[in-house]
C-alpha positions as CSV (number, residue, x, y, z in Angstrom):
1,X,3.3,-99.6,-118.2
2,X,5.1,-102.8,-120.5
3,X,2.4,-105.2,-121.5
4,X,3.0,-108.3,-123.0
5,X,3.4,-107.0,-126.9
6,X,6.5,-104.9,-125.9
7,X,4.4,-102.0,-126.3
8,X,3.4,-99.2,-123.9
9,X,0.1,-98.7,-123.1
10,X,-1.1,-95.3,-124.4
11,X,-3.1,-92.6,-122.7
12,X,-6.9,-92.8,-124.1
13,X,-9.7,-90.9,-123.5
14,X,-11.6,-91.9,-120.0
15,X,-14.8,-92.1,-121.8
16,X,-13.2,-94.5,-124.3
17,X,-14.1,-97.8,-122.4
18,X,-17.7,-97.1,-122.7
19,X,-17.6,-96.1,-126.3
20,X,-15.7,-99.6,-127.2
21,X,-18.0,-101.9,-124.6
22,X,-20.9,-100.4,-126.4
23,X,-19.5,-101.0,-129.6
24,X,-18.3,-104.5,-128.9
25,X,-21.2,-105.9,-126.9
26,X,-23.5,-104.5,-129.8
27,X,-25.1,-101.9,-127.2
28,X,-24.3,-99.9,-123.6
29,X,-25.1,-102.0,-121.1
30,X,-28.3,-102.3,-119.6
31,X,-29.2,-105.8,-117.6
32,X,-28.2,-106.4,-114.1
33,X,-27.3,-110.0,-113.8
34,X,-30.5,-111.1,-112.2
35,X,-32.2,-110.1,-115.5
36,X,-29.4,-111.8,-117.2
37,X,-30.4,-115.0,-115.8
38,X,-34.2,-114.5,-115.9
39,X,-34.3,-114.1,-119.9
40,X,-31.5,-116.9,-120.3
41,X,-34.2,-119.1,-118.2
42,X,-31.1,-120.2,-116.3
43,X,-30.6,-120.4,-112.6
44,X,-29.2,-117.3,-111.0
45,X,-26.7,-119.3,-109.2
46,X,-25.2,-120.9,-112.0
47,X,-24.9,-118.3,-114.5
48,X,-22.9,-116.5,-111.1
49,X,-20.7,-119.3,-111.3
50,X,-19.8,-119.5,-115.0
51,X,-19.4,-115.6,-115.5
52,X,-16.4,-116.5,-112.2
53,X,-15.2,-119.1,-114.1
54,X,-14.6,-117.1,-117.3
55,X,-12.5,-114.9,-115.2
56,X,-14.9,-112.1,-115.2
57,X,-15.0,-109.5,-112.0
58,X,-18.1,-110.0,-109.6
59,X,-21.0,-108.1,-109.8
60,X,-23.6,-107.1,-107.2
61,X,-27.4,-107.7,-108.1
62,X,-28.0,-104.0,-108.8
63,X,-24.9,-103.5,-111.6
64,X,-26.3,-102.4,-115.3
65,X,-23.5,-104.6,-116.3
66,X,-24.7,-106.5,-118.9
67,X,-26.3,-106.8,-122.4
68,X,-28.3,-109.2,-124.9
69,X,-25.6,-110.7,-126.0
70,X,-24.7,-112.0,-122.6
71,X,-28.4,-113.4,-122.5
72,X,-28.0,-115.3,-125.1
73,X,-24.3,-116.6,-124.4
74,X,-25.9,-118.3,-120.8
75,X,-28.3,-119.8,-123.2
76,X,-25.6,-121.3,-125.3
77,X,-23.4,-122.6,-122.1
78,X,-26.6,-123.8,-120.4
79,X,-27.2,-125.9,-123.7
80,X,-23.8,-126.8,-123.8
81,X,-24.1,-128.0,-120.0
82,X,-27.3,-130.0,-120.8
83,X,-26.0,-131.9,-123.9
84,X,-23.1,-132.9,-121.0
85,X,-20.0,-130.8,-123.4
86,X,-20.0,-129.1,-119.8
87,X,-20.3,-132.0,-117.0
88,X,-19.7,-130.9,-113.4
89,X,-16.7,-132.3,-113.7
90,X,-15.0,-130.8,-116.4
91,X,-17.1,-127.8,-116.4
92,X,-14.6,-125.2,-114.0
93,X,-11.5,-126.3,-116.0
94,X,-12.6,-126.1,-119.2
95,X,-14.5,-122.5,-118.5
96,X,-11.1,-121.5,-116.7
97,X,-9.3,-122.4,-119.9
98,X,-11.3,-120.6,-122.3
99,X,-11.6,-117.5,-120.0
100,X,-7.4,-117.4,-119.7
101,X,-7.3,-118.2,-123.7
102,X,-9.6,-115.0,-124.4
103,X,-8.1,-112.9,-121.9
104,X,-4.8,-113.1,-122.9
105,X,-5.7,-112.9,-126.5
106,X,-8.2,-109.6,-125.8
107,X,-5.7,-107.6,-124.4
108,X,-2.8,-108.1,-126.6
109,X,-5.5,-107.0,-129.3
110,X,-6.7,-104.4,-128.0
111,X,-3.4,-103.1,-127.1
112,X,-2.3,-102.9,-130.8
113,X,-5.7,-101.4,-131.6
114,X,-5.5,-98.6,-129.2
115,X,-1.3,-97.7,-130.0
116,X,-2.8,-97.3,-133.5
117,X,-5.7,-95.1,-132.2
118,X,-3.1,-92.4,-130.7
119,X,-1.8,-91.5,-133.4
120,X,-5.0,-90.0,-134.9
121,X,-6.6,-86.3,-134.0
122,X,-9.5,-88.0,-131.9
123,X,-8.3,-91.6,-130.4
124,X,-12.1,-92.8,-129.3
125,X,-13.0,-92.2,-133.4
126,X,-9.9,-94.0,-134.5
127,X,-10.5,-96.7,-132.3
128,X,-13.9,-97.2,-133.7
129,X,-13.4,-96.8,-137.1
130,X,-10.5,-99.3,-136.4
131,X,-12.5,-102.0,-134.7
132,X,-15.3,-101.7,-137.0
133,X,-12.8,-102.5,-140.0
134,X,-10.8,-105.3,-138.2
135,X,-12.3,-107.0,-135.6
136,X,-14.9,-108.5,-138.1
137,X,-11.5,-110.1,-140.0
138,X,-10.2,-111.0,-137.3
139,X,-12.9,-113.0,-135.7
140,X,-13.3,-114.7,-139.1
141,X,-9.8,-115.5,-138.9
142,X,-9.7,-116.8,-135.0
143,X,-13.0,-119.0,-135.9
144,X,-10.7,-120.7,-139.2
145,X,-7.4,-121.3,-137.1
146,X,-9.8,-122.8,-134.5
147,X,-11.7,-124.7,-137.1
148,X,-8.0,-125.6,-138.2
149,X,-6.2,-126.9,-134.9
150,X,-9.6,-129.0,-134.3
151,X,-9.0,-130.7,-137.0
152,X,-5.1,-131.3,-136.1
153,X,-6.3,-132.2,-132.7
154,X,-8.8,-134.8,-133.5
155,X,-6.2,-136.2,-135.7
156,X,-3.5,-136.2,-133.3
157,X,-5.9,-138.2,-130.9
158,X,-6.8,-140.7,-133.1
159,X,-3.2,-141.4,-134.4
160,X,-1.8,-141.6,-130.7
161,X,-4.9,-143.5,-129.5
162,X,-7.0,-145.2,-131.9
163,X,-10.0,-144.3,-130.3
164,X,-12.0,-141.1,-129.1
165,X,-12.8,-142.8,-125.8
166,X,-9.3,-143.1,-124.4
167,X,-8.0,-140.1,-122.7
168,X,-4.6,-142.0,-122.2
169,X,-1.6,-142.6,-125.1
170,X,1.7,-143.4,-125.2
171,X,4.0,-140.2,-126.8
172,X,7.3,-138.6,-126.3
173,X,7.2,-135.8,-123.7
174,X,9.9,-133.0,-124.6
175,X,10.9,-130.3,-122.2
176,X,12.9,-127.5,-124.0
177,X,14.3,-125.0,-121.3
178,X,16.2,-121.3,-122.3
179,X,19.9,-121.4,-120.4
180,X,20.3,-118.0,-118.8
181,X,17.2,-116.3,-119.2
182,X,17.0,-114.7,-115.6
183,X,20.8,-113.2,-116.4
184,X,19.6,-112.1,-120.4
185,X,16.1,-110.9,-119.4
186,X,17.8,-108.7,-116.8
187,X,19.9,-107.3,-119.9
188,X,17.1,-106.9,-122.3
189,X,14.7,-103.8,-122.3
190,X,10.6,-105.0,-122.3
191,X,10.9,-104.8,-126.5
192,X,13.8,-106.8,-127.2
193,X,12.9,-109.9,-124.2
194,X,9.3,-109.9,-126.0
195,X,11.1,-110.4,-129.2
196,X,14.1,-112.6,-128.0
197,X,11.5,-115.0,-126.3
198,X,8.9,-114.8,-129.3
199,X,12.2,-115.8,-131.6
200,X,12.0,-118.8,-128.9
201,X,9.0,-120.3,-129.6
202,X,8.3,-119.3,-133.1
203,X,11.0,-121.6,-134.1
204,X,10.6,-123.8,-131.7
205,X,7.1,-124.2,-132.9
206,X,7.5,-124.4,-136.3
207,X,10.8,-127.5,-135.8
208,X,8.0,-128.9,-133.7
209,X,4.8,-129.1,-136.4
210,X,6.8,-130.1,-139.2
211,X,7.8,-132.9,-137.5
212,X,4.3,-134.3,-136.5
213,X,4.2,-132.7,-132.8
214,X,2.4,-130.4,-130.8
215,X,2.9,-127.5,-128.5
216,X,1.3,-128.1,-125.7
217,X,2.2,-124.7,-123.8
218,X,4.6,-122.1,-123.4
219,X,6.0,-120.9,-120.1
220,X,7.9,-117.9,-120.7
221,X,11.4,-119.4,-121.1
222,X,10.2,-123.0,-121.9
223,X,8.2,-125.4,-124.1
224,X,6.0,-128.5,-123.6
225,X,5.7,-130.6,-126.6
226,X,4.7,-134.1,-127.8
227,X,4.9,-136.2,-130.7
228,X,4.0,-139.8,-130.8
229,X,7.7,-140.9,-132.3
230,X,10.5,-141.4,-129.6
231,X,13.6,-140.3,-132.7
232,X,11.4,-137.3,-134.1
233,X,11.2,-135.5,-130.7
234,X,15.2,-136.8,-130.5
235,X,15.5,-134.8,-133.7
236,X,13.7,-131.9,-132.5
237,X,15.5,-131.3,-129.2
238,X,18.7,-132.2,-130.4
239,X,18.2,-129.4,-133.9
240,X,17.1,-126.9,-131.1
241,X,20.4,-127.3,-128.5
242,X,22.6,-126.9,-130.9
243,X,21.4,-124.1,-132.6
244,X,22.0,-122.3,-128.9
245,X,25.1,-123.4,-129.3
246,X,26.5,-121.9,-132.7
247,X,27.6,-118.0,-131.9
248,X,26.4,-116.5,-134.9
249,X,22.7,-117.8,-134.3
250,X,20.4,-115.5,-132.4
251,X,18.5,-118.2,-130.6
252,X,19.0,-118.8,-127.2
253,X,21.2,-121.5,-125.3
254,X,18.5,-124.0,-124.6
255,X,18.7,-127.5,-122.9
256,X,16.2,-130.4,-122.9
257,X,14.6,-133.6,-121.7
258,X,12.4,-136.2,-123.3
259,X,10.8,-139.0,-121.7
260,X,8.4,-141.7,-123.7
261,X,5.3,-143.7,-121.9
262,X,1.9,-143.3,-120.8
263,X,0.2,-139.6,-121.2
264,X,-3.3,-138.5,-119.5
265,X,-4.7,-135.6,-122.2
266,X,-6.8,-133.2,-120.5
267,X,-8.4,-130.0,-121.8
268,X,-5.4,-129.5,-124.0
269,X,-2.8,-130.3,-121.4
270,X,-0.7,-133.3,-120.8
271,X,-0.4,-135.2,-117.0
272,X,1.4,-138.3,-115.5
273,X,4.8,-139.6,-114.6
274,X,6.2,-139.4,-118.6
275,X,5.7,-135.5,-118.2
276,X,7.0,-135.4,-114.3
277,X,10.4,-137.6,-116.0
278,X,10.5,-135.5,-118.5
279,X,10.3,-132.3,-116.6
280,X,13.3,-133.5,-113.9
281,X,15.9,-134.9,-117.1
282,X,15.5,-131.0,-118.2
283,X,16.5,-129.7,-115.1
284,X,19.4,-132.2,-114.3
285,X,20.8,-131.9,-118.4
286,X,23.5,-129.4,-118.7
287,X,23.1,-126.7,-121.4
288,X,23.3,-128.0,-125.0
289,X,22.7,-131.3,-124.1
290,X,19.5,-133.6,-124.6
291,X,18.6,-135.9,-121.8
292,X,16.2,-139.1,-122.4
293,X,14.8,-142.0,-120.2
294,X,14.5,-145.7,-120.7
295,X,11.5,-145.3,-122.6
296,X,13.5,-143.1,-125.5
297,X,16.8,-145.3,-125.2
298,X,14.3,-148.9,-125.5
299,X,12.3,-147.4,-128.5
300,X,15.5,-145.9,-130.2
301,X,18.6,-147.4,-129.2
302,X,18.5,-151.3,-130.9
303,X,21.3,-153.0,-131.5
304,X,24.1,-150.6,-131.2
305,X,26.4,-152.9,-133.3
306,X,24.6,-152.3,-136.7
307,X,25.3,-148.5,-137.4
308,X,23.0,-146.4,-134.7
309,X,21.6,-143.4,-136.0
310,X,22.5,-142.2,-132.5
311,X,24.9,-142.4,-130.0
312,X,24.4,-143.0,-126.0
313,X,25.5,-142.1,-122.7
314,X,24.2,-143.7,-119.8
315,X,24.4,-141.3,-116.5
316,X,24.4,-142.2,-113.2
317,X,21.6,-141.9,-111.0
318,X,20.1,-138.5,-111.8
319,X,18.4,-136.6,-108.6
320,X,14.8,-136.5,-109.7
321,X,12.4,-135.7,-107.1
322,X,8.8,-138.1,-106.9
323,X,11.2,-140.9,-109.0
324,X,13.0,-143.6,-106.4
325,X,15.5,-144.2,-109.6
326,X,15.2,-141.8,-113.0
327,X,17.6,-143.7,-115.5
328,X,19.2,-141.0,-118.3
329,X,21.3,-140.8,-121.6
330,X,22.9,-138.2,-122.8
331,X,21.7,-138.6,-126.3
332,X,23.5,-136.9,-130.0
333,X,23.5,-138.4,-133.4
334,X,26.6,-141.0,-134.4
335,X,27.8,-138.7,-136.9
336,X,29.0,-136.4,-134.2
337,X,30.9,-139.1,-132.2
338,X,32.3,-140.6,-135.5
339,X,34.0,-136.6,-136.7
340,X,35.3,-136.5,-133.4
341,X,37.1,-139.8,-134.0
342,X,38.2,-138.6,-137.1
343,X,40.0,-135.4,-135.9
């Protein structure tokens, strides 16, 4: 079976899941979930509902299921729901998102530990002996890049908004969108469309950072950024499409659309009618071209007598669903229009 590494997923021992649950939960399981909740001092009920939320398979009243380490992480979350970091409110999405984070990130992990653990004499030993030796490194490592993009975040917030309290700003919203991909995935065995699209969004990641964005998410054969300057994420999308467009570069024909106003931040993610805009110029801009609304052309476009560092094309009425009248440009920088004069 292909798994999202590119890898296959090896044949283990059957006795191996209990060997690594006891290993990684610090002991073999031995709580049902009513115990669970009795030592945590928590209401059955809601530790039921956060264990759901995490995206953790139900378990009947009677299951040995569960050690002290998930006693003491109901403690933490009921804490975390009385100091109001979990409101009922927020509580489901933000639970959700953690669960999905850890999910995906667990299996990839353990995927690379286990296609490691094969190639031993005895796989469960292996797998041990490897877990013991990197897990503890890698936790350190996942708690320093959290530590890290904290920081980034908090700083992103109060650059865009000026103030914690706000949960609304005003940034560029950039929609970058892989040409083709049904067609080339169809062409590409489960190794080389894991490393074509991880190619995708490494360097669309990195073009992203160093020019004072953020990744917001990445759907397979696209990417959601922002970045609070209208002509950076211009720069971006417009360095991106044309690299799909030079033959001798391995990164894929992409296409894109930006549109700059009012952003709700939730839980990571980005909502309103700027990411809706942005989302219909990507589908209506053809491939290699960059697509922008009024909000990008007002911020960028000035007086287009005095030496623009871009040039503009304004569309007819593009076909945006939710939108009674989406104005677009076709956006590229001057220099391109002024060689083509030349020639």
């Amino acid at each position: 079976m292909a798994i999202e590494s590119g890898l296959p997923l090896p044949e283990l021992p059957p006795d191996l899941g209990d060997v690594l649950q006891a290993f990684l939960l610090g002991e073999a399981p031995s709580l049902t979930r009513v115990q669970v909740a009795e030592r945590a001092g928590v209401p059955l009920d809601l530790a039921v509902t956060l264990w759901h939320q995490l995206g953790f398979p139900h378990r009947d009243d009677e299951d040995v299921a569960f050690a002290e380490s998930d006693v003491e992480a109901l403690r933490l979350s009921a804490d975390l729901v009385e100091l109001g970091i979990l409101p009922p409110e927020s509580q489901a999405a933000l639970v959700r998102t953690w669960g999905r984070s850890y999910a995906r990130l667990a299996e990839w992990q353990t995927t690379l530990l286990a296609g490691l653990a094969v190639e031993g004499d005895d796989p469960a030993a292996q797998l041990t002996t490897l877990a013991g030796d990197v897990l503890p490194r890698v936790e350190a490592l996942q708690t320093y890049v959290w530590r890290r993009h904290l920081a980034s975040a908090a700083q992103h917030l109060l650059d865009a908004t000026s103030a914690l309290a706000q949960s609304e700003s005003r940034l560029s919203v950039c929609f970058v969108d892989i040409v083709g991909y049904t067609t080339q995935s169809r062409s590409l065995d489960g190794a080389e469309l894991v490393e074509w699209v991880d190619r995708f969004e490494q360097d669309t990641t990195t073009l992203v950072v160093d020019h004072g964005g953020q990744v917001i998410k990445t759907i397979g054969d696209e990417v959601l950024f922002t970045v609070a300057d209208p002509g950076a994420a211009v720069t971006i999308a417009h360095s991106l499409t044309t690299r799909g467009e030079d033959a001798d570069d391995p990164f894929p024909r992409v296409r894109a659309g930006i549109a700059h106003g009012a952003v709700v931040r939730r839980l990571g993610d980005v909502f309103g009618s700027t990411v809706n805009a942005a989302s219909r110029l990507t589908s209506a801009a053809r491939p290699g071209t960059v697509l922008v609304d009024a909000g990008v052309h007002e911020a960028l476009a000035g007086d287009e007598d005095d030496d623009p560092a871009w040039r503009w094309r304004r569309l007819r009425r593009v076909s945006a669903k939710g939108f009674h009248h989406l104005e677009a440009w076709r956006v590229k920088p001057a220099r391109d229009d002024d060689r083509a004069q030349e020639m």
